[in-house]
C-alpha positions in Angstrom: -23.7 -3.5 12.1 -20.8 -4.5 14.4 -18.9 -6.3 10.8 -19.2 -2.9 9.1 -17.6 -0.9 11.2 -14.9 -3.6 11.4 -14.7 -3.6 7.6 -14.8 0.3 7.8 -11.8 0.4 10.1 -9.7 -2.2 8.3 -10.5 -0.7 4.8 -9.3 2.7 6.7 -6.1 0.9 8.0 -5.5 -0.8 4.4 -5.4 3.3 2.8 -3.1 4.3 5.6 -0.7 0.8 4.9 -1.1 1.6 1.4 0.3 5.3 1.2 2.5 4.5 3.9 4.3 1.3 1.9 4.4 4.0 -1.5 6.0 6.1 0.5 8.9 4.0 2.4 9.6 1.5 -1.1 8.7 4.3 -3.7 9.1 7.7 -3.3 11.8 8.0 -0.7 14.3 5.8 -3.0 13.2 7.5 -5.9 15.1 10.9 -4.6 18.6 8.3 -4.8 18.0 6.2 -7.5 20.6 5.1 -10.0 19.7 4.1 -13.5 18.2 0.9 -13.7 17.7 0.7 -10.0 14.1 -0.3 -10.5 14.7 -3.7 -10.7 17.1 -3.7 -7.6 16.4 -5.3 -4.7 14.9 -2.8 -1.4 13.9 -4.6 1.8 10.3 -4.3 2.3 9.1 -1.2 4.8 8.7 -4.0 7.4 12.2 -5.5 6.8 11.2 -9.4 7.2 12.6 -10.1 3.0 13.9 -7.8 0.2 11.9 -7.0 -3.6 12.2 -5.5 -6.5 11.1 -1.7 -5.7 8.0 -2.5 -8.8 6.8 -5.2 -6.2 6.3 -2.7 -3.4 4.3 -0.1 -5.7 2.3 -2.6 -6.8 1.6 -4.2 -3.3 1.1 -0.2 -1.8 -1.5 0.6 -5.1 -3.3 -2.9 -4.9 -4.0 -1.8 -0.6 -5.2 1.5 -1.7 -7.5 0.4 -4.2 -8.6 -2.4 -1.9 -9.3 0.2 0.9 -11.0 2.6 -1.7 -13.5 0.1 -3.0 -14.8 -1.1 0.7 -15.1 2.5 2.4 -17.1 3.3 -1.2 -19.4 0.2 -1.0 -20.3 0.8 2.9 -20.7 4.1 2.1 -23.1 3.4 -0.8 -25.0 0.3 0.8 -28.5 0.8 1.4 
């Protein structure tokens, strides 16, 4: 019981991390992007290394979906 709610609170965390990372690397930049700035290097919302802005909206859908699937399994488990 004690790992589920564990699992529930990270899975939580890992939506909130998720929509937080699309925001900061993907939607803000998005208002002052120049053509091809895609590719262009952006420093991550953490700024420990800089990626392509594609990596980060990648990285923030792959934390949502992980999130999504773990709250949906607990929530289904019998």
């Amino acid at each position: 019981m004690r790992w589920e709610k564990l699992f529930c609170i990270l899975s939580i965390a890992l939506n909130i991390l998720g929509c937080w990372v699309m925001w900061e690397a993907v939607v803000r930049p998005l208002r002052n992007m120049v053509p091809g700035g895609w590719d262009k290097g952006f420093p991550s919302p953490f700024y420990i290394f800089e990626a392509p802005i594609w990596f980060w909206h990648d990285l923030a859908i792959t934390l949502i979906l992980i999130g999504t699937v773990i709250l949906a399994y607990l929530a289904f488990k019998d």
